[in-house]
Backbone bond lengths (Angstrom), bond angles and torsions (degrees), N, CA, C in turn:
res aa  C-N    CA-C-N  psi(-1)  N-CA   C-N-CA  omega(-1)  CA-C   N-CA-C  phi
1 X - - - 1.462 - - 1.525 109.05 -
2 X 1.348 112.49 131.64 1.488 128.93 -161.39 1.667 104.32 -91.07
3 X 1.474 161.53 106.02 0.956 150.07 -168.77 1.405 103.57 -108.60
4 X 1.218 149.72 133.36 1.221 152.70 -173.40 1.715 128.74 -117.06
5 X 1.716 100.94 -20.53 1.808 112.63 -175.07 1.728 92.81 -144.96
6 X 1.693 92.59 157.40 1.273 94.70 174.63 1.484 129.93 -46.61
7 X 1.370 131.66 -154.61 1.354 124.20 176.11 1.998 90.96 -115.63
8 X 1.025 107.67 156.43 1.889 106.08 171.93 1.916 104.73 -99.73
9 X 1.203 144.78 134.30 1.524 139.79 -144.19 1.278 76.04 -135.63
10 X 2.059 60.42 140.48 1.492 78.95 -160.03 1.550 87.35 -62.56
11 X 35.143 122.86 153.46 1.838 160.81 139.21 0.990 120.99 -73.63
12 X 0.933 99.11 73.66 1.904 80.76 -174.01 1.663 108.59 -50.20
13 X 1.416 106.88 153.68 1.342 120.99 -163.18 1.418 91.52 -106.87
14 X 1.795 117.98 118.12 1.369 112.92 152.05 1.162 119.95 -60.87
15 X 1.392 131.62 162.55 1.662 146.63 177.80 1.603 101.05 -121.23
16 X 1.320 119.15 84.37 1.841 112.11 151.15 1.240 145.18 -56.01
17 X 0.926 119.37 119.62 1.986 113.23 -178.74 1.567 89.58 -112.94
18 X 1.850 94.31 128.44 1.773 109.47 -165.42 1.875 83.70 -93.65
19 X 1.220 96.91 131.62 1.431 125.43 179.36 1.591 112.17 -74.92
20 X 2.069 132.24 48.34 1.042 106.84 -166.32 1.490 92.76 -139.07
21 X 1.604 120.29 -169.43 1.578 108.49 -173.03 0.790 96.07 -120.01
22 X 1.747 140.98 14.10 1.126 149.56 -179.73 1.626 123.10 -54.04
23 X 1.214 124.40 11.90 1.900 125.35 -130.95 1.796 92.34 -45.06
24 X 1.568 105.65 -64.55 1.316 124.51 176.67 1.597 115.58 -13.09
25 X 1.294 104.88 -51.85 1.610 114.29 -178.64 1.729 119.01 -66.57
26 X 1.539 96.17 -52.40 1.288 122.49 151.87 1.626 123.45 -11.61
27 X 1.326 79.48 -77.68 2.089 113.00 174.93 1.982 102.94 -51.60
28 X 0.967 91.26 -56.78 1.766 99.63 176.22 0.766 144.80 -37.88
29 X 1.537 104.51 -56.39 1.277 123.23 -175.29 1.692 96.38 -144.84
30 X 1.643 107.81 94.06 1.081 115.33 -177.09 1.761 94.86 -87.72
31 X 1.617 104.23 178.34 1.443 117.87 -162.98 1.354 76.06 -84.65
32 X 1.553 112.86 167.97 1.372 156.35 -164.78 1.680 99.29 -120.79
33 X 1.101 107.93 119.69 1.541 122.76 172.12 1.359 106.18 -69.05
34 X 1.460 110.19 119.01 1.565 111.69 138.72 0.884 147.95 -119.99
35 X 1.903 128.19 154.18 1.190 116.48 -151.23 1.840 105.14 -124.42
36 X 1.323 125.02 120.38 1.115 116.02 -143.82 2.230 80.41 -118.25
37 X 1.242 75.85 122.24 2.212 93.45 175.59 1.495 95.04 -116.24
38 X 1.412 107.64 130.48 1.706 116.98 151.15 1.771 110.48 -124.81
39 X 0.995 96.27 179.64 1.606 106.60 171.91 1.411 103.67 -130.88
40 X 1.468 112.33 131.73 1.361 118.69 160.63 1.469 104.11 -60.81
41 X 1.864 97.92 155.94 1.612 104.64 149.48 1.290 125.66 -96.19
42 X 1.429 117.48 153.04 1.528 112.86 -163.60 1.762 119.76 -60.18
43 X 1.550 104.98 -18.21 1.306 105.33 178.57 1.702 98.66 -86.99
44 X 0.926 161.21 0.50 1.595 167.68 164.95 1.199 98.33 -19.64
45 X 1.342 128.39 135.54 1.482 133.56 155.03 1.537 114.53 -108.61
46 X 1.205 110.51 150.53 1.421 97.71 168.16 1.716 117.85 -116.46
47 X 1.276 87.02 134.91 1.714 85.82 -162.09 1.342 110.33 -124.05
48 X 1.741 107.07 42.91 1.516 116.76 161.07 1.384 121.72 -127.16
49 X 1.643 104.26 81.17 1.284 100.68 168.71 1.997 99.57 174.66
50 X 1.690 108.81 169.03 1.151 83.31 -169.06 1.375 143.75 -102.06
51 X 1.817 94.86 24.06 1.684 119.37 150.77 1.436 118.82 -28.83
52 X 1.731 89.52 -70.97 1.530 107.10 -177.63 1.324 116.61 -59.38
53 X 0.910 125.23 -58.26 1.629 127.24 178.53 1.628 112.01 -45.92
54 X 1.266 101.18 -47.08 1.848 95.99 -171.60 1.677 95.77 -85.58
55 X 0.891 125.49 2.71 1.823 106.67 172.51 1.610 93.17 -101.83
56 X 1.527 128.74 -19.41 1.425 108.69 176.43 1.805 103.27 -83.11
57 X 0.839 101.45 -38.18 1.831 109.99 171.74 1.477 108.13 -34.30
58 X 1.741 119.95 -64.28 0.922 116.63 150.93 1.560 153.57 -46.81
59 X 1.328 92.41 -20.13 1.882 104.71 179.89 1.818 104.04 -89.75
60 X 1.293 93.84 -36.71 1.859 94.98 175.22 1.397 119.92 -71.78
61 X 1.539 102.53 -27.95 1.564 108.80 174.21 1.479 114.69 -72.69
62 X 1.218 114.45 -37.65 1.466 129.37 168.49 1.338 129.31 -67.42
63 X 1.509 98.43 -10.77 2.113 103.22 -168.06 1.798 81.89 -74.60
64 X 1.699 101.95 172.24 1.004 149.48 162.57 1.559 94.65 -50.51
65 X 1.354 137.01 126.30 1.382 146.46 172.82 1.410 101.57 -75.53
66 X 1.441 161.92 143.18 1.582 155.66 125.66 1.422 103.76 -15.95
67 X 1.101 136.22 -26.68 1.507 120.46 -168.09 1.866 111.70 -101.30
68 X 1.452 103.05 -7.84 1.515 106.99 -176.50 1.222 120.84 -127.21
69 X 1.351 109.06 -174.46 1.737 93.65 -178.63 1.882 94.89 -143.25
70 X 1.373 105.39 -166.85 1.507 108.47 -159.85 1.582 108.24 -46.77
71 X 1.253 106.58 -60.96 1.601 121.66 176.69 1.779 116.10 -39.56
72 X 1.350 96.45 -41.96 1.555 86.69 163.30 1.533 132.78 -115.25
73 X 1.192 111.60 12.67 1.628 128.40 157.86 1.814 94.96 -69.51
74 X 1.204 108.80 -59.17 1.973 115.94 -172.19 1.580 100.14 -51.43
75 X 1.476 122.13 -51.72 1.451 126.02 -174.20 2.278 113.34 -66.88
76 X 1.015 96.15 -35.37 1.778 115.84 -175.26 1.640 96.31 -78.74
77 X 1.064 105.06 -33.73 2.191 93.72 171.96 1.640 99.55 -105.50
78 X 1.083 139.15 -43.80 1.717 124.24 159.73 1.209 110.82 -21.52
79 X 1.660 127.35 -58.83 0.869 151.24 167.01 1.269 131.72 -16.46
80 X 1.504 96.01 -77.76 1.485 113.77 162.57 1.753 140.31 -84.47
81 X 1.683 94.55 -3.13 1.869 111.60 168.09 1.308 109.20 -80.45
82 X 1.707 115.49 -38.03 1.453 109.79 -143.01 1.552 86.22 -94.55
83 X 2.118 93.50 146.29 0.956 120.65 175.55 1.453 107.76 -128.88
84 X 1.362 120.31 170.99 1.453 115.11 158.12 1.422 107.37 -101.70
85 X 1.548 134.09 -177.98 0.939 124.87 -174.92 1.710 108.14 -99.06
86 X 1.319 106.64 15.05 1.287 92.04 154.84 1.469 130.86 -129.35
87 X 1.328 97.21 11.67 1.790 111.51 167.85 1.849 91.76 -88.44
88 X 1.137 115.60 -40.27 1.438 94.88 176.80 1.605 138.42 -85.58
89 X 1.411 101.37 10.66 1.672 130.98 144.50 1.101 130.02 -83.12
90 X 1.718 114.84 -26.55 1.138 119.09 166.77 1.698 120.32 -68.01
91 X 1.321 107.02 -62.36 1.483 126.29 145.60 1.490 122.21 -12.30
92 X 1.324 127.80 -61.81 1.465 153.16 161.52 1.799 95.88 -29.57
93 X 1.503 88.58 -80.32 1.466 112.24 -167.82 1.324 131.37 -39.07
94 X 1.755 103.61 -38.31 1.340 120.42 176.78 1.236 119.85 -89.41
95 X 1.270 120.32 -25.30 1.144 138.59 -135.75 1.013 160.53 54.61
96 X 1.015 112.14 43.59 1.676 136.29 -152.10 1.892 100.70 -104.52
97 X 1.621 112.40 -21.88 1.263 116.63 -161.22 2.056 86.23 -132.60
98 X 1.662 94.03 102.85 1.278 86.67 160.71 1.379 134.54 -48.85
99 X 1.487 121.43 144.74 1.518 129.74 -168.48 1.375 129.99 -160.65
100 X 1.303 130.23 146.84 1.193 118.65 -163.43 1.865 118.74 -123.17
101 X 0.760 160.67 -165.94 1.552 158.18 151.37 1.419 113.22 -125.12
102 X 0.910 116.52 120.60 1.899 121.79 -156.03 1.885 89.13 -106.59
103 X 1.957 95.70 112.99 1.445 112.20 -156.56 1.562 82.84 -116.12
104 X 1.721 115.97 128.11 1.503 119.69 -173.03 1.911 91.94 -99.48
105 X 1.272 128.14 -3.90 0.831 131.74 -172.58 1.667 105.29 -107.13
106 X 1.575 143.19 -20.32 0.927 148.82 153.70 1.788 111.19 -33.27
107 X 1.124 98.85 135.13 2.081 81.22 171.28 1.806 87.93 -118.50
108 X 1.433 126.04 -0.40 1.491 110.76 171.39 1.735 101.59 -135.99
109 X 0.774 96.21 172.18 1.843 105.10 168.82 1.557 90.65 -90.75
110 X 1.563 71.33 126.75 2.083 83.86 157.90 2.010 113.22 -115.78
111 X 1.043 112.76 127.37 1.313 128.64 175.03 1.238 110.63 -91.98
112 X 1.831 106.97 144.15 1.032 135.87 -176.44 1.713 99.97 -87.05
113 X 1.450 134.00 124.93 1.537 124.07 163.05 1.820 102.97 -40.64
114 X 1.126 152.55 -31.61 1.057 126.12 -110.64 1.546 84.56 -151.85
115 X 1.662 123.70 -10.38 1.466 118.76 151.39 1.434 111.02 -69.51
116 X 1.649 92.26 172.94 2.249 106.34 -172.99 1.737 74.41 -95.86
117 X 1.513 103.01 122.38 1.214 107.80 145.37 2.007 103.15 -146.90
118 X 1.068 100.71 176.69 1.560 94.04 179.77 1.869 107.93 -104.64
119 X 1.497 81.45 116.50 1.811 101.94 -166.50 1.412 107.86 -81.76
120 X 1.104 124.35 141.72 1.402 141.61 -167.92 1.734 106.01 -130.19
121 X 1.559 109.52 134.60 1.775 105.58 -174.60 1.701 95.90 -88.04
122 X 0.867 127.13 54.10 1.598 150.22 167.59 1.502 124.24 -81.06
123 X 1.329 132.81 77.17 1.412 124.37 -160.67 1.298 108.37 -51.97
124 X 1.391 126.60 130.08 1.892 110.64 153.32 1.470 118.47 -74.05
125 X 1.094 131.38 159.67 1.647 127.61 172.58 1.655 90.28 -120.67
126 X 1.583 129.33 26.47 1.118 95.14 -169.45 1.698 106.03 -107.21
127 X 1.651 116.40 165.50 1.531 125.76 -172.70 1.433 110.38 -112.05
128 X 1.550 114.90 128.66 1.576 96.83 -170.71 1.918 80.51 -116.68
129 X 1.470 95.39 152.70 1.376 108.22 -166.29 1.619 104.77 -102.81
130 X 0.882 143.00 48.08 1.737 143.98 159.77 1.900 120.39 5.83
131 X 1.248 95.66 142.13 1.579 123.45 -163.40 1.800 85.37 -47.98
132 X 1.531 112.12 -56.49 1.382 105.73 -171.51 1.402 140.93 -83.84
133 X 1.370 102.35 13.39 1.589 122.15 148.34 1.824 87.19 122.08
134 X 1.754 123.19 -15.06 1.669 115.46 -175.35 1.459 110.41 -66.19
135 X 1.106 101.64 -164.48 1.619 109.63 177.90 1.670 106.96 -128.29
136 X 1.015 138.70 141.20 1.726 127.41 121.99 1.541 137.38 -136.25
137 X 1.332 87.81 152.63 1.720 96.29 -145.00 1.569 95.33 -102.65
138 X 1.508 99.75 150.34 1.790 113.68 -168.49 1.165 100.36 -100.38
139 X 1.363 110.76 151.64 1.592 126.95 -170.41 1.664 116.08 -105.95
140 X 1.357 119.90 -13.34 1.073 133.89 -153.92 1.349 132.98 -169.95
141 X 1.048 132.13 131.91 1.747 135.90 -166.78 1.525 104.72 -93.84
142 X 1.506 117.03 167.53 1.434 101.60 -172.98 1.935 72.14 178.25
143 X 1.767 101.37 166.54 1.490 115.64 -178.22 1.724 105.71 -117.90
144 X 1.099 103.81 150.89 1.888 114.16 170.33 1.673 80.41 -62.01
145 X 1.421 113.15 155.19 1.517 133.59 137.53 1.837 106.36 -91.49
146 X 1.096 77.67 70.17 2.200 93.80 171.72 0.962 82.82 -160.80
147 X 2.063 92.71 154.16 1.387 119.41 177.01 1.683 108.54 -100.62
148 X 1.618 115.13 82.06 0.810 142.55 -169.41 1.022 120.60 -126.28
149 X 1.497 145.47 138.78 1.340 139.45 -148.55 1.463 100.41 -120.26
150 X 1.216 99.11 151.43 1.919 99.87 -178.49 1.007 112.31 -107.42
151 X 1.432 107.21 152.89 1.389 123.79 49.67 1.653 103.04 -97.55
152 X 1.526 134.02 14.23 1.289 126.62 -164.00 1.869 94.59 -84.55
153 X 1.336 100.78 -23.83 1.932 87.56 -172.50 1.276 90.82 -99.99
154 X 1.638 135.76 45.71 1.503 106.72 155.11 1.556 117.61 -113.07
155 X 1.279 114.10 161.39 1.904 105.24 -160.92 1.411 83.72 -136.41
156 X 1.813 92.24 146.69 1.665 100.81 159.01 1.347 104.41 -121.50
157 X 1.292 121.90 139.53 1.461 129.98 167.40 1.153 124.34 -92.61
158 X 1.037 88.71 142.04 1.860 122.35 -163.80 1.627 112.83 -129.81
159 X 1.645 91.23 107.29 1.254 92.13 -180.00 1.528 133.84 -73.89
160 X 1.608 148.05 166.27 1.182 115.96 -148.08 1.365 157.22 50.77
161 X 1.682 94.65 -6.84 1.501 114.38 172.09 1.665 109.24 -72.23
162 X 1.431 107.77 107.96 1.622 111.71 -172.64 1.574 98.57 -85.64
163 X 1.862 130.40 4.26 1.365 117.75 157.68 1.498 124.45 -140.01
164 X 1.038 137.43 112.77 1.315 114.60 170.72 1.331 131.78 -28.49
165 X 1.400 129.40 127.96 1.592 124.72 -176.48 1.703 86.32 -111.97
166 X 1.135 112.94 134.45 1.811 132.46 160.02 2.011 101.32 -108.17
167 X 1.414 80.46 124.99 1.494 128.03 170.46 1.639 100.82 -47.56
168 X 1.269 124.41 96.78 2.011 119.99 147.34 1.135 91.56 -47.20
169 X 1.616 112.31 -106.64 1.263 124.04 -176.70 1.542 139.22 -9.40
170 X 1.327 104.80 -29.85 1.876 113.38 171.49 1.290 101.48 -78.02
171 X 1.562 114.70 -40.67 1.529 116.61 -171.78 1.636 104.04 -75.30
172 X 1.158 119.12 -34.83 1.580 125.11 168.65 1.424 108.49 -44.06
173 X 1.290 116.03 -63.52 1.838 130.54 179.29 1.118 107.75 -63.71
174 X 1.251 130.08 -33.74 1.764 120.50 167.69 1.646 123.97 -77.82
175 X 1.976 107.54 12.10 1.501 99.15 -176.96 1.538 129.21 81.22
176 X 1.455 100.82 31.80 1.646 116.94 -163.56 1.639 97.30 -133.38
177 X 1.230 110.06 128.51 1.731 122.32 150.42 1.144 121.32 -93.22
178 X 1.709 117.21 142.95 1.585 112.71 -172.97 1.317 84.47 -115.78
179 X 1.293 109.29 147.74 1.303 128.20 171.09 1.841 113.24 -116.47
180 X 1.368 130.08 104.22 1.137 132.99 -173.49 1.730 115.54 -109.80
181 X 1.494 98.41 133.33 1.386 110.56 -175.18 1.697 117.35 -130.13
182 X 1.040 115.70 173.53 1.621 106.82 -173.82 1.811 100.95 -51.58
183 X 0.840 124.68 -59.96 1.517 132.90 -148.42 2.172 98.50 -105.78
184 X 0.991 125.10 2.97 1.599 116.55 166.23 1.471 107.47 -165.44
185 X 1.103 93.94 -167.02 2.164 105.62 -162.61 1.631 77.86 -152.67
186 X 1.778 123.51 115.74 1.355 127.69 163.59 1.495 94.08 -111.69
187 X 1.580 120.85 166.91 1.431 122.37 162.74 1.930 86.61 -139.80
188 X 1.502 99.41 155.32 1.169 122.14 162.38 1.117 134.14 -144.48
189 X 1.460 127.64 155.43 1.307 125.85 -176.00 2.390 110.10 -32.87
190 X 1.218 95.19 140.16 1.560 88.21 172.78 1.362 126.84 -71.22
191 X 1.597 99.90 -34.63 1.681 97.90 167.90 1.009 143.41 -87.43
192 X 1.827 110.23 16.26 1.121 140.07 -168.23 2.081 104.24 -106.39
193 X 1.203 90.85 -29.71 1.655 93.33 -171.21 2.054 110.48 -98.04
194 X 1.039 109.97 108.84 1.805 114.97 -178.02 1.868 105.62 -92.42
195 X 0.407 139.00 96.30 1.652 167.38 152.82 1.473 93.96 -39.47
196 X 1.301 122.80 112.00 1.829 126.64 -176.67 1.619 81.28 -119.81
197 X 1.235 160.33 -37.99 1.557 156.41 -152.27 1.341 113.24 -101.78
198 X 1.446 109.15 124.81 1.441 124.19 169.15 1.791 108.53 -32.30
199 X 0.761 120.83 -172.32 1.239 127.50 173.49 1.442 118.86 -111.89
200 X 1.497 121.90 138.53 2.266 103.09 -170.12 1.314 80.43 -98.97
201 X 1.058 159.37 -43.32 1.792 147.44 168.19 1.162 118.63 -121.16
């Protein structure tokens, strides 16, 4: 198998009431509707919602501190990324390090309440059907924080779910190959991955 690109990991409007005894006048000469059109400019950001906020969260956390300079901005996030691979199993384990289990049998992502994902007041109607013949049903829609294209970054939450399950199949429908090995689960673009081997099933 030929691999060619990296892998992607996983206003409020007041309301007045005019204080007069006039009604008659009122009645008469009712207000005149207006209808107020602008155009954005193409550089416009929108900076209501909590996309925006957590990527500036991140950019302020990331600036240059006043007290340091490049060499130790580079050393203060080294710092704080590097793991070994078994503090970041440990992490996993406890839960301290959000995580997911990549389910080829899932046809949606099911979310944990209690993972970082970006929550939306979006009802789900959807039913996930369980190994032991029960059901449980998600209350709510929510996005991966990955730059992942959907339908692979959409999540339904499920309450009581003690793990996140990640979607094959969503990632299949968004144009993604997973590639699985003893020790990780990568996906990559589909037109990026050439397949030279028969298939063993």
């Amino acid at each position: 198998m030929k691999i060619n690109v990296p892998n992607h990991f996983l206003n409020t409007i007041n309301y007045y009431t005019p204080l007069t005894s006039q009604v008659d006048a009122l009645v008469k000469d009712p207000p005149t509707k207006t209808t107020v059109r602008f155009t954005l400019s193409n550089n416009h950001r929108n900076t209501n919602g909590k996309e925006w906020r957590h990527q500036q969260m991140c950019r302020i956390k990331n600036k240059r501190k006043p007290w340091e300079n490049a060499k130790q901005k580079r050393q203060r996030r080294m710092k704080a990324i590097t793991m070994t691979s078994t503090q970041l199993k440990r992490g996993i384990m406890d839960g301290t390090i959000a995580s997911a289990v990549s389910d080829t049998g899932a046809t949606s992502t099911a979310g944990t309440p209690n993972d970082s994902f970006v929550m939306s007041n979006k009802a789900s109607n959807k039913v996930f059907c369980l190994p032991t013949g029960g059901t449980a049903v998600a209350t709510r829609t929510a996005t991966l924080q990955l730059k992942v294209r959907a339908p692979a970054n959409e999540v339904d939450i499920v309450p009581n779910l003690e793990q996140t399950l990640l979607s094959g199949s969503k990632f299949a429908e968004a144009g993604y190959t997973a590639v699985y090995d003893e020790d990780e689960v990568n996906f990559y673009n589909k037109s990026a991955v050439k397949i030279t081997e028969e298939a063993v099933i």
